[in-house]
LUMTORDREN-932146 format. One record per atom (N, C-alpha, C): residue in three letters; chain; x, y, z. Coordinates in Angstrom, 2 decimals, padded with zeros to 5 digits, always signed. Layout:
<vexkes>
["ALA" "A" [X Y Z]]
...
</vexkes>
This chain:
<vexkes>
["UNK" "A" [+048.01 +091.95 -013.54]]
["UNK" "A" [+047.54 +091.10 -014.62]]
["UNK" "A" [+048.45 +089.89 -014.76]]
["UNK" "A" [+047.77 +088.33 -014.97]]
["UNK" "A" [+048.55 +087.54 -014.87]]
["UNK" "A" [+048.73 +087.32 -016.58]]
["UNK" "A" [+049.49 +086.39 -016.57]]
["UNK" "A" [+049.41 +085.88 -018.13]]
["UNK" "A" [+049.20 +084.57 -018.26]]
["UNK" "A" [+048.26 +084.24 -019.46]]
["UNK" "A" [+047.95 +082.43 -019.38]]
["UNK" "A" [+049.05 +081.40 -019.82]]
["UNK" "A" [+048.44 +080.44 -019.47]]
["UNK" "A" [+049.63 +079.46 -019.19]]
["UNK" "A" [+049.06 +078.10 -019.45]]
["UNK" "A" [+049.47 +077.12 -020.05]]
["UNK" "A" [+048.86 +076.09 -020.46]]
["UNK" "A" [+047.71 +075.42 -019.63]]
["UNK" "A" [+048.41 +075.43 -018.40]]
["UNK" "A" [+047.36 +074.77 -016.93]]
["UNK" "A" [+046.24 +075.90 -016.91]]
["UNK" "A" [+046.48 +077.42 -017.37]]
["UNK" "A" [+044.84 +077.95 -017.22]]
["UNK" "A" [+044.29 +077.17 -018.58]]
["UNK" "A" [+044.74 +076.90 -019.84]]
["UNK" "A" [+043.93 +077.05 -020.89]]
["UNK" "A" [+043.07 +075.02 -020.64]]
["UNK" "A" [+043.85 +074.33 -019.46]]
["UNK" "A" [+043.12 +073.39 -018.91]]
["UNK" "A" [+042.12 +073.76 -018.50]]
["UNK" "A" [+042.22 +074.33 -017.31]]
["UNK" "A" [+041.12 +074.51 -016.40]]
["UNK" "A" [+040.08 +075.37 -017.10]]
["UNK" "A" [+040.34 +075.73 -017.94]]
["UNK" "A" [+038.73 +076.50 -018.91]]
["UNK" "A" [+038.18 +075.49 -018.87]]
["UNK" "A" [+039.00 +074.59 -019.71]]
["UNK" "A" [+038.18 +073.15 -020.51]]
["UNK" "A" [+037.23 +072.58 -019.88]]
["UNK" "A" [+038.11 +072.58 -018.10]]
["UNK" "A" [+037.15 +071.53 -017.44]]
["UNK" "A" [+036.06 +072.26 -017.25]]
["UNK" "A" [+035.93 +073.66 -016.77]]
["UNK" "A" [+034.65 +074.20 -016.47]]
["UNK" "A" [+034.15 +074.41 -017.71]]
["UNK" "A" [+033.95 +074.38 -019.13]]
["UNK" "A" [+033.61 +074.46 -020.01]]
["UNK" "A" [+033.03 +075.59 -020.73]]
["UNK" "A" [+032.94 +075.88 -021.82]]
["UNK" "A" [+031.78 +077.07 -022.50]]
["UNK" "A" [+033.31 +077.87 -022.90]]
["UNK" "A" [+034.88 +077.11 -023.35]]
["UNK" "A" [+035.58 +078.20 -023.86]]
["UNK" "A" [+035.53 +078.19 -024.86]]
["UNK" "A" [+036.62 +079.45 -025.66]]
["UNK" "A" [+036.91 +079.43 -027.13]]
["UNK" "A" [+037.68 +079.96 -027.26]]
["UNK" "A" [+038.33 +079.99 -028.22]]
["UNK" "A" [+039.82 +080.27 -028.57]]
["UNK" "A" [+040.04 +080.86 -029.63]]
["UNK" "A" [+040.07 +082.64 -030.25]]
["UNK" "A" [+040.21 +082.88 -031.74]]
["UNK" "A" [+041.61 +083.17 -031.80]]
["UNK" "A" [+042.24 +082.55 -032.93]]
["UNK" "A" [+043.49 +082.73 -033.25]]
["UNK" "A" [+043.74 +083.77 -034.33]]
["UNK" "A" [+044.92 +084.56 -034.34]]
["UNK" "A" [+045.27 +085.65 -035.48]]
["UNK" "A" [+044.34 +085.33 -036.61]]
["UNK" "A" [+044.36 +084.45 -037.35]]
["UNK" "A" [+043.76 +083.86 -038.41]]
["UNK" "A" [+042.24 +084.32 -038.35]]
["UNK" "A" [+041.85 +084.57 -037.54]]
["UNK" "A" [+040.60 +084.40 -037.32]]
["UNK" "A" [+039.25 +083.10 -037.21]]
["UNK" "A" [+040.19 +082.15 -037.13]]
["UNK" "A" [+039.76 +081.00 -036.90]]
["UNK" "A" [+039.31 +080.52 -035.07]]
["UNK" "A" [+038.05 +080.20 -035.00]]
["UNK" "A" [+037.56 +079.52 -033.54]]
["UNK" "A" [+037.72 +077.84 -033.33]]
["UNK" "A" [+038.65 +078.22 -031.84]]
["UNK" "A" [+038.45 +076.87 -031.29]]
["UNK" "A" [+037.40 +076.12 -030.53]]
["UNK" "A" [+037.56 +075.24 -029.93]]
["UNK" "A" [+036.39 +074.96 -028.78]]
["UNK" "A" [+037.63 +074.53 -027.96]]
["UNK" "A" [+037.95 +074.77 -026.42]]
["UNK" "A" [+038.74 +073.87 -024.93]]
["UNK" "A" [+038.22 +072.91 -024.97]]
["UNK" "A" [+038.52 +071.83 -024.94]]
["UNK" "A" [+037.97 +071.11 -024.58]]
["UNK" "A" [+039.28 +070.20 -023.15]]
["UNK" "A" [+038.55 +069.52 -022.44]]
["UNK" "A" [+038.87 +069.17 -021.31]]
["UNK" "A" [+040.29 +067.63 -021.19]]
["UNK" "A" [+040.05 +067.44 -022.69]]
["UNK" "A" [+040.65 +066.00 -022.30]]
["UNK" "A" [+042.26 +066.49 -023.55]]
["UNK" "A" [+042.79 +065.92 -022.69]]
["UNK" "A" [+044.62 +065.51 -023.56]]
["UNK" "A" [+044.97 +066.90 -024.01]]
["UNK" "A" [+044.40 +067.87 -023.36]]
["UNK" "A" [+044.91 +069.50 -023.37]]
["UNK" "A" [+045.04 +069.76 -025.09]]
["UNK" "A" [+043.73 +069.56 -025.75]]
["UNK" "A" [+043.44 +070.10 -026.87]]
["UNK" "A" [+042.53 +071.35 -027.17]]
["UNK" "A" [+042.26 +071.77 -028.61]]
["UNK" "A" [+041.08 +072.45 -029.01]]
["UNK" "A" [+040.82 +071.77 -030.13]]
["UNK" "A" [+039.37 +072.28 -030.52]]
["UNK" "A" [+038.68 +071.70 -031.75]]
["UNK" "A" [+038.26 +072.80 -032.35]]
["UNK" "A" [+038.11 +072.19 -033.99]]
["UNK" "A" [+037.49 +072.99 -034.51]]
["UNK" "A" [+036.56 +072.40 -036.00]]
["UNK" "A" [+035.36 +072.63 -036.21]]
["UNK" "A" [+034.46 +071.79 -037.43]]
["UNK" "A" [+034.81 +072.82 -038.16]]
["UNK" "A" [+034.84 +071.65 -038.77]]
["UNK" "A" [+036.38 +072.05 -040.80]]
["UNK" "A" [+035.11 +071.21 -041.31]]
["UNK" "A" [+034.44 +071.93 -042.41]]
["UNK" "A" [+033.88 +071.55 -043.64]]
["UNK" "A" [+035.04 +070.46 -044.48]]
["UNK" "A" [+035.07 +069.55 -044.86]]
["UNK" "A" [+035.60 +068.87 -045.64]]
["UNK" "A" [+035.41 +067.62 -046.66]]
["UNK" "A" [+035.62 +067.61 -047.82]]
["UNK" "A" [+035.28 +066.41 -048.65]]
["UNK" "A" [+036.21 +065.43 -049.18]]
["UNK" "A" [+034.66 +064.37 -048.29]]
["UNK" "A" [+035.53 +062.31 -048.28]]
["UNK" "A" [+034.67 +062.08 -048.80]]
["UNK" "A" [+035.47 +061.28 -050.31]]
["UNK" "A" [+034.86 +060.32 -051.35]]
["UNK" "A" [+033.83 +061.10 -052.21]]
["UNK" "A" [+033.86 +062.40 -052.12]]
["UNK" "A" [+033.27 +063.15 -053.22]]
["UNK" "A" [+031.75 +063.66 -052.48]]
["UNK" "A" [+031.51 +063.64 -050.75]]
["UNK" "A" [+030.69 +064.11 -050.21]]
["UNK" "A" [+031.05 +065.19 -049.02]]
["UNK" "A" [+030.22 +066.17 -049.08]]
["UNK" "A" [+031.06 +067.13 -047.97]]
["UNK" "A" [+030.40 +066.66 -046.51]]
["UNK" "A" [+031.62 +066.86 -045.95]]
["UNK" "A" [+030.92 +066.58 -044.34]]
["UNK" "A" [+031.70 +067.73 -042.97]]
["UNK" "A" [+031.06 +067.14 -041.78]]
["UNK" "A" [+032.09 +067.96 -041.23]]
["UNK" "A" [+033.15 +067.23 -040.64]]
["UNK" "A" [+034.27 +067.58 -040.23]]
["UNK" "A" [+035.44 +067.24 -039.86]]
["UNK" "A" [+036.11 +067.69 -038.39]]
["UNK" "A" [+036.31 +067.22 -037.58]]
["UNK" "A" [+036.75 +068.03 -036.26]]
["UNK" "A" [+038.20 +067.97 -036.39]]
["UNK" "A" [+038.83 +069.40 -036.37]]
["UNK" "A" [+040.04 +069.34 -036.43]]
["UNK" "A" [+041.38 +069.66 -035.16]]
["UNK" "A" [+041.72 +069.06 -034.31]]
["UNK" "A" [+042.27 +068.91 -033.34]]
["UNK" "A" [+043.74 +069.77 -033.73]]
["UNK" "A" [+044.26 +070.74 -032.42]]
["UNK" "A" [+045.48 +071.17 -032.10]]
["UNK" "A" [+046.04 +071.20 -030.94]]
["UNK" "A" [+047.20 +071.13 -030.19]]
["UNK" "A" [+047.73 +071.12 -028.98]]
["UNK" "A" [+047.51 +072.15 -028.42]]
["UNK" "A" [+047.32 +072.45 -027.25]]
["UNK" "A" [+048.03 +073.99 -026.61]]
["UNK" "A" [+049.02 +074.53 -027.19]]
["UNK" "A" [+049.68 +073.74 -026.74]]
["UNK" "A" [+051.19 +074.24 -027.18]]
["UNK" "A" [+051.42 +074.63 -028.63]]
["UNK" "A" [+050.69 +074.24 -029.67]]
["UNK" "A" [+050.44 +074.48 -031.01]]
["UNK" "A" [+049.93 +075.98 -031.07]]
["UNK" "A" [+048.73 +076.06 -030.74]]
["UNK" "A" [+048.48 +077.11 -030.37]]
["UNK" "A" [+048.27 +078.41 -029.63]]
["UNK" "A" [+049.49 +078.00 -028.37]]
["UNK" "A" [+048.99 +079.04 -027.22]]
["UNK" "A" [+049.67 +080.23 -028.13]]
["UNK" "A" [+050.51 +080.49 -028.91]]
["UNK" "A" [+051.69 +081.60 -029.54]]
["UNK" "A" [+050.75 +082.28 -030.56]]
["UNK" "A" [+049.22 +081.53 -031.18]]
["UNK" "A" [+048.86 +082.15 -031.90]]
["UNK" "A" [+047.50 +083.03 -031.40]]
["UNK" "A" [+047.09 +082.61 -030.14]]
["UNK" "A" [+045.64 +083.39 -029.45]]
["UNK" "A" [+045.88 +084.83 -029.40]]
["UNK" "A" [+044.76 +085.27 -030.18]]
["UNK" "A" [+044.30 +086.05 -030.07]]
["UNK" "A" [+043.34 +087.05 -028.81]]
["UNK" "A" [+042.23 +085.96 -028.94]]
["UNK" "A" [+041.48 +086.71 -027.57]]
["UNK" "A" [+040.73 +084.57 -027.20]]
["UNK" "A" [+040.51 +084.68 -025.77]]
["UNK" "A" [+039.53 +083.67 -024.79]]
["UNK" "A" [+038.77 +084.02 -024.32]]
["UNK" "A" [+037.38 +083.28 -024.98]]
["UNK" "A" [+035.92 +083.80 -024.40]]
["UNK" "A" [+035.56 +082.54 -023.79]]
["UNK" "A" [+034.60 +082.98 -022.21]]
["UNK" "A" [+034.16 +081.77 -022.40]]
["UNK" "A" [+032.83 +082.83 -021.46]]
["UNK" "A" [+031.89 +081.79 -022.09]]
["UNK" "A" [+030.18 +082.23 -021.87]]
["UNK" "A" [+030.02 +083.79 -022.56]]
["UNK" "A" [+030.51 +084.00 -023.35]]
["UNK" "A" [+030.10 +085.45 -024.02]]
["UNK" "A" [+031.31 +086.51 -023.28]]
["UNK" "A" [+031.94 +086.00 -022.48]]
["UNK" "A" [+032.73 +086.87 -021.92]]
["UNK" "A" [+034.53 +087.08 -022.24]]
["UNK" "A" [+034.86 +088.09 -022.56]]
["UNK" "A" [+036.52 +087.37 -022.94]]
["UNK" "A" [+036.77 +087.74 -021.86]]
["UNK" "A" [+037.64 +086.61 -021.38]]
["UNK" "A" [+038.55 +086.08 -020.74]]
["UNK" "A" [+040.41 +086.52 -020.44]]
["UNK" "A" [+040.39 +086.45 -021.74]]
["UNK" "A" [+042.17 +086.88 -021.87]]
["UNK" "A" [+042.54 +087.63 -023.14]]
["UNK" "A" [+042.77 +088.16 -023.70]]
["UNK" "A" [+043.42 +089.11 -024.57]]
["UNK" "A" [+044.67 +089.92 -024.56]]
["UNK" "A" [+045.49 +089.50 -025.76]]
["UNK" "A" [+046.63 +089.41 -026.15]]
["UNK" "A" [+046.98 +091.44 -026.23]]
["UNK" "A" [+048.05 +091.05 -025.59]]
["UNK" "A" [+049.04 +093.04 -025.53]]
["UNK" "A" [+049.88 +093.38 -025.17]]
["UNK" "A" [+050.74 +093.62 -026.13]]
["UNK" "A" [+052.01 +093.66 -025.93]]
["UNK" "A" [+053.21 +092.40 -026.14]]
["UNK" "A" [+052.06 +091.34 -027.27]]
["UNK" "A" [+052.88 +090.27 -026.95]]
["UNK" "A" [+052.71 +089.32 -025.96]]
["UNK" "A" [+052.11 +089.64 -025.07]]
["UNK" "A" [+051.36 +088.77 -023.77]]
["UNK" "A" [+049.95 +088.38 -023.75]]
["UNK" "A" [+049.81 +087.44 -023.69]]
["UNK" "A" [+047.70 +086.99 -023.35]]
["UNK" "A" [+047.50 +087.04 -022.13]]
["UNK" "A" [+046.84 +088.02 -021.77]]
["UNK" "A" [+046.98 +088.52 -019.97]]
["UNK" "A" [+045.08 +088.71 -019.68]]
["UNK" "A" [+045.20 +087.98 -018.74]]
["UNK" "A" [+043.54 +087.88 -017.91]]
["UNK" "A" [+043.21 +089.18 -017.67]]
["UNK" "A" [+041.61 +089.27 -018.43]]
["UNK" "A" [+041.27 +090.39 -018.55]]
["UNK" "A" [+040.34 +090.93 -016.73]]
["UNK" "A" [+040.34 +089.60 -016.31]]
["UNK" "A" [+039.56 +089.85 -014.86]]
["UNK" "A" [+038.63 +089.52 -014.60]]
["UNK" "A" [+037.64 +088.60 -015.87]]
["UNK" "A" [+036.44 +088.85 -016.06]]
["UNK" "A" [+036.38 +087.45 -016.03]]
["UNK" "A" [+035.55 +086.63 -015.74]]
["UNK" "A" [+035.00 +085.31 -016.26]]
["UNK" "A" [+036.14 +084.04 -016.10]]
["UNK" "A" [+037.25 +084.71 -015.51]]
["UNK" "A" [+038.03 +083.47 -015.07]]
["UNK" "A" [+039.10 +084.36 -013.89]]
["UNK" "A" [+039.19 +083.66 -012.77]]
["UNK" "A" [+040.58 +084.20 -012.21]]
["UNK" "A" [+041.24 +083.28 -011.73]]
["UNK" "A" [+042.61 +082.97 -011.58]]
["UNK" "A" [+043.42 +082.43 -011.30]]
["UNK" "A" [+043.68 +081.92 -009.65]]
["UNK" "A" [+043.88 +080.94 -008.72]]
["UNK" "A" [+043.69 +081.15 -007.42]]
["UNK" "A" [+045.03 +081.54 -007.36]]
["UNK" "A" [+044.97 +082.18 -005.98]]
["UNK" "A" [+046.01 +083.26 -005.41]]
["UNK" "A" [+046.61 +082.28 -004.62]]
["UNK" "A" [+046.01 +081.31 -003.76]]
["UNK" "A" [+046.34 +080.05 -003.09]]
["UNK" "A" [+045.93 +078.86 -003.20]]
["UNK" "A" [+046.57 +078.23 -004.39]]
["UNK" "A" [+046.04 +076.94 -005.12]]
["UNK" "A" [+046.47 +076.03 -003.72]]
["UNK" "A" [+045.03 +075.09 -003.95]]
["UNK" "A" [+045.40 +074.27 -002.44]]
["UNK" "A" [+046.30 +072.91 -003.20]]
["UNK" "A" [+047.11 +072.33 -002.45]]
["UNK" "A" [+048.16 +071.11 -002.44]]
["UNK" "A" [+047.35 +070.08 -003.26]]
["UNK" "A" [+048.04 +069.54 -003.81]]
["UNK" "A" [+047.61 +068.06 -004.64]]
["UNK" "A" [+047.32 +067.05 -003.80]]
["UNK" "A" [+048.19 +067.00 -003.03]]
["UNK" "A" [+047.91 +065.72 -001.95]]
["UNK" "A" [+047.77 +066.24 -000.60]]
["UNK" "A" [+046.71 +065.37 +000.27]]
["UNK" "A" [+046.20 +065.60 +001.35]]
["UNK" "A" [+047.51 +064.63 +002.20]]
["UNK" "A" [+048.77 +064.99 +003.08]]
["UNK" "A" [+049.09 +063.99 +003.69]]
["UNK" "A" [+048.67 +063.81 +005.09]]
["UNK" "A" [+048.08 +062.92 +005.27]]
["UNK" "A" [+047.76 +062.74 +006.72]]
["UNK" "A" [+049.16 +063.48 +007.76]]
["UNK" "A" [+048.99 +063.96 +008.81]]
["UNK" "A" [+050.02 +064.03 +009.96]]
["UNK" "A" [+050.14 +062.83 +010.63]]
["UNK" "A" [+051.43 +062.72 +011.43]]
["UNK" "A" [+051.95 +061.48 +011.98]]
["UNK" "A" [+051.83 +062.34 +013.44]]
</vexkes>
């Protein structure tokens, strides 16, 4: 079992459909850009309620996840103190290929 790590809670984002419940019981959404989550917060401006999207870091929140679903499936769940891939709906590559292609000389 691996354990997640900021660069997985990226790569959800980009393939999309995650979520994120924290102790609180509060849901995020991954989303893909500047390694955030969201979340619509009911809130009232100027005496009308609306909704509000409320933005957190990873790093804000990786200490508080609870469980990662993504498409109906969880993903990662917290034990022992660790958020460790449950096997299901995301796996990690075993041989991430190189960033850069360098030509040979």
């Amino acid at each position: 079992m691996f354990e997640i790590t900021i660069e997985d809670l990226r790569k959800l984002g980009r393939q999309g459909g995650a979520t994120v419940r924290l102790y609180d019981g509060s849901d995020y959404t991954i989303t893909p850009f500047e390694a955030r989550a969201n979340q619509k917060v009911k809130a009232i401006i100027g005496g009308k309620q609306c909704l509000v999207i409320q933005e957190k870091s990873f790093s804000e929140i990786i200490s508080e996840i609870r469980t990662i679903k993504r498409n109906g499936q969880i993903v990662a769940r917290r034990k022992n103190g660790s958020l460790l891939i449950t096997g299901r709906g995301y796996q990690r590559d075993k041989h991430p290929q190189p960033k850069y292609n360098r030509a040979l000389k």
